[in-house]
C-alpha angles and dihedrals in degrees: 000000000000110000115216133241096286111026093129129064088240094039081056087043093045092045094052085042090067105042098255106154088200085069096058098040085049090056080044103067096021105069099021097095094053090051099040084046088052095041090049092046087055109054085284137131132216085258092061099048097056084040093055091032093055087050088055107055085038082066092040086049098048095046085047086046095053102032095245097107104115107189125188099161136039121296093242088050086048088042096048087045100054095042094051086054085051094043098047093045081052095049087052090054100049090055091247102105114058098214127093110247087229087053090046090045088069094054100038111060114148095231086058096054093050104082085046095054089045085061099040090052084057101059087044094054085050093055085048096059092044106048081051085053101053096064134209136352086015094064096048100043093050092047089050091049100044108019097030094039089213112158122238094261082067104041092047094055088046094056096034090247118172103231131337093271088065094045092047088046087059104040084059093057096047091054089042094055092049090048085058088043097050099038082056100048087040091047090054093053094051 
């Protein structure tokens, strides 16, 4: 399989380095699900999530521009980090978060956040494997369930179902198998 112009973190470094706007599109469209997923799951709108996202890759953008940018984890790990502190400063000020922002600056530091998120990449990288693992229509009705948010009527006409219960039956199977095949896979990193 042939892997694409910036399939790698330096080749994206190196890319933005060097003023290739395909670099920057790439980082674009490569990290944002993970940070919209993690802004809507957190009192936040779609909105939100572009607004904070784009504030985090303007901060990634300016460190790689003026070669202070000091990574020791993955860019996805350095880009989750900084738009959860933006998120969550947002949040404060918003009236949404109780705690007061210079309270929550004690306990948030990025370099703090960084073994956490390594291990957090991990276990995604894990899932990963193992929803590509499960197989159709497991992967699909799952993604369609927890990432897509669509409701069981729908899943259950998608998939030609013939009420919600089957639908719900299978949808238990198929998370039960990818627990099993993700326990395993997990099991076999520690």
């Amino acid at each position: 399989m042939k892997k694409g112009l910036y399939e790698t973190d330096e080749a994206i470094i190196e890319g933005i380095r060097f003023g290739d706007d395909r670099a920057l599109a790439h980082l674009y469209k490569l990290h944002f699900p993970m940070i919209s997923h993690f802004i809507l799951s957190n009192s936040g709108t779609d909105d939100e999530a572009k607004d904070i996202y784009q504030e985090g890759v303007i901060v990634f953008y300016e460190k790689v521009k003026s070669d202070s940018l000091e990574l020791t984890c993955q860019i996805k790990t350095y880009l989750y980090s900084v738009c959860r502190r933006l998120w969550l400063k947002k949040l404060a000020e918003k009236g949404r978060f109780a705690t007061k922002m210079d309270d929550a600056e004690n306990y948030l530091m990025l370099e703090d956040d960084v073994p956490q998120q390594e291990e957090n990449e991990r276990r995604f990288g894990v899932m990963e494997d193992a929803m590509n693992q499960l197989g159709e229509p497991c992967k699909t009705l799952l993604e369609d369930y927890y990432i897509r948010m669509q409701n069981m009527q729908d899943i259950t006409d998608r998939f030609g179902y013939t009420n919600t219960d089957t639908a719900k039956n299978q949808k238990y199977k198929c998370l039960q198998r990818l627990k099993k095949l993700f326990f395993t896979a997990y099991q076999a990193t520690v």
